[in-house]
Every structure is written in C-alpha cells, then in structure tokens.
N, C-alpha and C positions, 0 to 999 in steps of 0.2 A: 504494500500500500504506500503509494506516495505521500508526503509530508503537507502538499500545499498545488492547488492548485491553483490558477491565475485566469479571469477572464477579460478578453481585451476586445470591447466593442469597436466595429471599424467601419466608416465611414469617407468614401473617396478619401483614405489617406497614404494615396499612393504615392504623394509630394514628399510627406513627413516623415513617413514610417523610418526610423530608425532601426534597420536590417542589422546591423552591425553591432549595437547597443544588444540588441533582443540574441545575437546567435554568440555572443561573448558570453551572456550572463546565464543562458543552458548549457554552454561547457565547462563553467567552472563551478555551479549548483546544482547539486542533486537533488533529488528526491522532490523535486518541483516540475509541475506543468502548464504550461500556457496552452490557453485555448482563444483562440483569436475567430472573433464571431465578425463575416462582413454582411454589414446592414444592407443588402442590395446596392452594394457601390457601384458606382458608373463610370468609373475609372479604372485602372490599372491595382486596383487594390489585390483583388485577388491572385492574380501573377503573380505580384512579386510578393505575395506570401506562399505558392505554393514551394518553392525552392527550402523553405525554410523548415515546411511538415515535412519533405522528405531527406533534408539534413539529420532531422532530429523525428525520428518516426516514435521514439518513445515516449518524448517532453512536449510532441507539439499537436493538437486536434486543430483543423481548420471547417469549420461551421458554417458553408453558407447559405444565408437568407436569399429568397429568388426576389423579394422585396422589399425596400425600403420600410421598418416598422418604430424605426425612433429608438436613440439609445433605452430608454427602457427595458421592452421587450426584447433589444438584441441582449442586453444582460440578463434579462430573465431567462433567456434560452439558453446561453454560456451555462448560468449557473446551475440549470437543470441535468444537463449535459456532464457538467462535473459534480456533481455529487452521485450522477451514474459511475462515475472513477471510481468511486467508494475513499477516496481521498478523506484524510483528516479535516483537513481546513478549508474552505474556499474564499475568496474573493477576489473584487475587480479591479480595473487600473485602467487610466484612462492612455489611450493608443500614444500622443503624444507624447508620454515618459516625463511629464513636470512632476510627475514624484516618481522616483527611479524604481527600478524595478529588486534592486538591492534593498533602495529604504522598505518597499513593500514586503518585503522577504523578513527584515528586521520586526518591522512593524507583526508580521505573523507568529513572532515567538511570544510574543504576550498572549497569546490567544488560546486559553484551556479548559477545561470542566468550568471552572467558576467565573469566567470572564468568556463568554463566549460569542462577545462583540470587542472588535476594536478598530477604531476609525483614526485615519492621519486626519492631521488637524492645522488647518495654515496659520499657526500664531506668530508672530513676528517679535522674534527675542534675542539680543544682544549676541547670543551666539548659535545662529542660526541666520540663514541664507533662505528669504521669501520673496520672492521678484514680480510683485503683481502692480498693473497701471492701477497709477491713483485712482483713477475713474472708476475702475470695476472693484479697487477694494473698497470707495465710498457706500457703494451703490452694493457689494457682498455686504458687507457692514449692515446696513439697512433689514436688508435680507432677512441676515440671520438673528438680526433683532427679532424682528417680527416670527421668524420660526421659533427661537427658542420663547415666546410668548405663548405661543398656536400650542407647542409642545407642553406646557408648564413643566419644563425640565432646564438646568441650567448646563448651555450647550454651546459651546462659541463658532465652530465650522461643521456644518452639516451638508456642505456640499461639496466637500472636497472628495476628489474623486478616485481615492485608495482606500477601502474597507475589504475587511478579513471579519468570517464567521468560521463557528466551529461544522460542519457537516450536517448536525442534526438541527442545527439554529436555522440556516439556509433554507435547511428544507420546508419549513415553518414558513419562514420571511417570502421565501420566493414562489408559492404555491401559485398566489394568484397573480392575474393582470394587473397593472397597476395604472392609475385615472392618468398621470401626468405623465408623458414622453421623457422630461426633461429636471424635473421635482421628484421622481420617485423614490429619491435617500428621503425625503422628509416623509414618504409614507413609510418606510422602513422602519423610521424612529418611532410611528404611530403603531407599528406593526409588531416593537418590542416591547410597546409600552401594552399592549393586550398580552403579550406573551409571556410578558414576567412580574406586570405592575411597576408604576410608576414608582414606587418604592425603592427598586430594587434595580434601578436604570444606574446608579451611583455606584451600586457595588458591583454588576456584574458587567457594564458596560465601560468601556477606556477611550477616550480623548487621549491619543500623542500627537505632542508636536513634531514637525515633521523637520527634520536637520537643513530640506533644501526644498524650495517649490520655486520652479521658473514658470510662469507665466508665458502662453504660447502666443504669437500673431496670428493665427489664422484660426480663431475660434468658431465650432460647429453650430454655435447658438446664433439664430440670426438676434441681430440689432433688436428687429422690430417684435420680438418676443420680450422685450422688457414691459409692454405694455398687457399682455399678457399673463404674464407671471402672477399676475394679482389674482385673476381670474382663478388659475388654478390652485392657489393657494388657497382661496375659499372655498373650492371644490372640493380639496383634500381636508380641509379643516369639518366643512359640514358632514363628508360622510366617514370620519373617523373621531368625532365626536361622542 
C-alpha cells in the first residue's frame, strides 16, 4: 500500500505544467502517487502528460475527462479514483506547483488517526516565503473573513489549494457532488463540520503554514467570477446550514 496519494486537476495547462518538477520528485519519493485528472482540456494537456504515466507506470494514473466539469468535480473524480489505491492518505495540489509538491509530501506526515485533516495554509511570516499580488490577497482577505464567519470556526486560509485526508475521511468528504465548481474546500469544511462537530474541528483538524506559496500569472479563475462568488457563497451557506 502506498503512503500518499496526490490528485492534480488539469486544465489547458499545457503552457505551465512543470514536466521536470513533477518526474524529479517521483524519482526520488516513494511510496507516493500522483494522479493527474485532465478536465477536458483543449490543448496539448494530455500529450505531454502521457510520457510521464509511462515513465512512471507505478506512481503515475492519468484520468481523462471527455468534458470540461470544473475543478471540482475533476477533484472529486481524482479523489474517488485514489482511494480505489487503497492508499493511506489522499489529497490534492493544484497543477501549477505554488505549493510544491515536496511541501505537500511534508505537509502529509501530520496526517493520522487523530488528525485526519490537514490543510497548507498561506500565512505570511517573517520566515517564510508567500508571493501573492496585493490585489488578490486584499480581496482572499475578505474572502476568508466572510468564510470563517459562514463557518463559525476560527480558520485563516480555506482556499489554499494543498489539503491531505486520511483514506476513510475522503471517502466521507468526497461522496457527493458539490454546488460550487470553484468554492468546494468551503463545503469540505461544512462537510467536517457534520462529520465530527464543530467541537472537534480544533483538535482533529490542522492549519500549516506553508514554508513557500508563489502566486501564479495565469490564473484559471476568470476575472468576472469575483462577482459571483457571493452568489455561491450563499448557496453553500443556505444548504449547509
């Protein structure tokens, strides 16, 4: 049984993908697998990852959707897929590598019987390296106010896009579809708060800060989904209430 699996939603990121990053860190880590889900990309996405599942035929699933269905659902599928591994741990990382695929690997040794959430967390601290434009950490800021409100949990990054569960956690979290394409970690957090009580979010759940997050240029979220987001946010508030 492997130690850790990894799901990496992919979307036309045949510009970015980091080939070289992703076939270094399977040679020299075991017991780890990535599964790389392409969201019906319309680029060269899939090509130049099939070189890479048959580099690595033991560490690497390639997953593909004939549809575009919204990061979401391509993680919901990843993560169904790998707890078919029968894998210890699973969680996801976003394609980009703003938080490395090492820090993620760190980040999964906290993750046991008693803790069986733990999310990277973008805090910005004297010895640590977080590289986000003002603009979108104003505008996260805001965000996450209002989430950890929604949530009544006290929670500073809930959208940062490195979390690790234990196998049987996942199975729980990921059952169903979820309302928001792009907001689905804040159902997650609704989804442990059914699971364990709200009680018990403090001791079995972990916030790490994250040693590095570079902030990427070519972000999958359009613009004009900031207007949006409210929307959903009250959607996931009303039916997880």
């Amino acid at each position: 049984m492997s130690e850790l699996a990894i799901v990496i939603p992919c979307y036309n990121e045949g510009q970015r993908l980091a080939i070289a990053l992703f076939s270094d860190f399977l040679t020299h880590t075991k017991g780890v697998q990535l599964l790389f889900v392409n969201d019906g990309s319309q680029d060269n996405t899939l090509e130049i990852l099939r070189p890479l599942e048959t580099s690595y035929p033991q560490q690497v699933t390639l997953i593909d959707l004939p549809k575009n269905e919204g990061k979401a659902e391509a993680v919901r599928h990843g993560m169904k897929r790998a707890i078919e591994l029968e894998v210890e741990k699973v969680g996801y990382l976003d394609a980009d590598l703003s938080t490395s695929l090492e820090e993620c690997y760190l980040l999964s040794k906290h993750v046991q019987t008693k803790t069986p959430f733990v999310f990277g967390s973008r805090i910005m601290k004297i010895d640590n390296r977080i590289e986000r434009k003002w603009y979108r950490f104003l505008v996260g800021r805001l965000v996450a106010t209002v989430i950890s409100k929604m949530l009544r949990i006290k929670v500073y990054d809930t959208q940062c896009g490195c979390k690790i569960f234990t196998r049987t956690t996942a199975q729980i979290l990921f059952q169903e579809h979820f309302l928001s394409k792009w907001l689905f970690d804040v159902e997650l957090f609704f989804r442990m708060i059914k699971f364990i009580g709200r009680p018990q979010m403090a001791l079995q759940v972990k916030e790490i800060p994250l040693h590095q997050w570079i902030d990427t240029a070519d972000s999958r979220i359009k613009f004009s989904y900031g207007f949006f987001l409210w929307l959903d946010l009250i959607k996931i508030y009303r039916h997880y209430r």
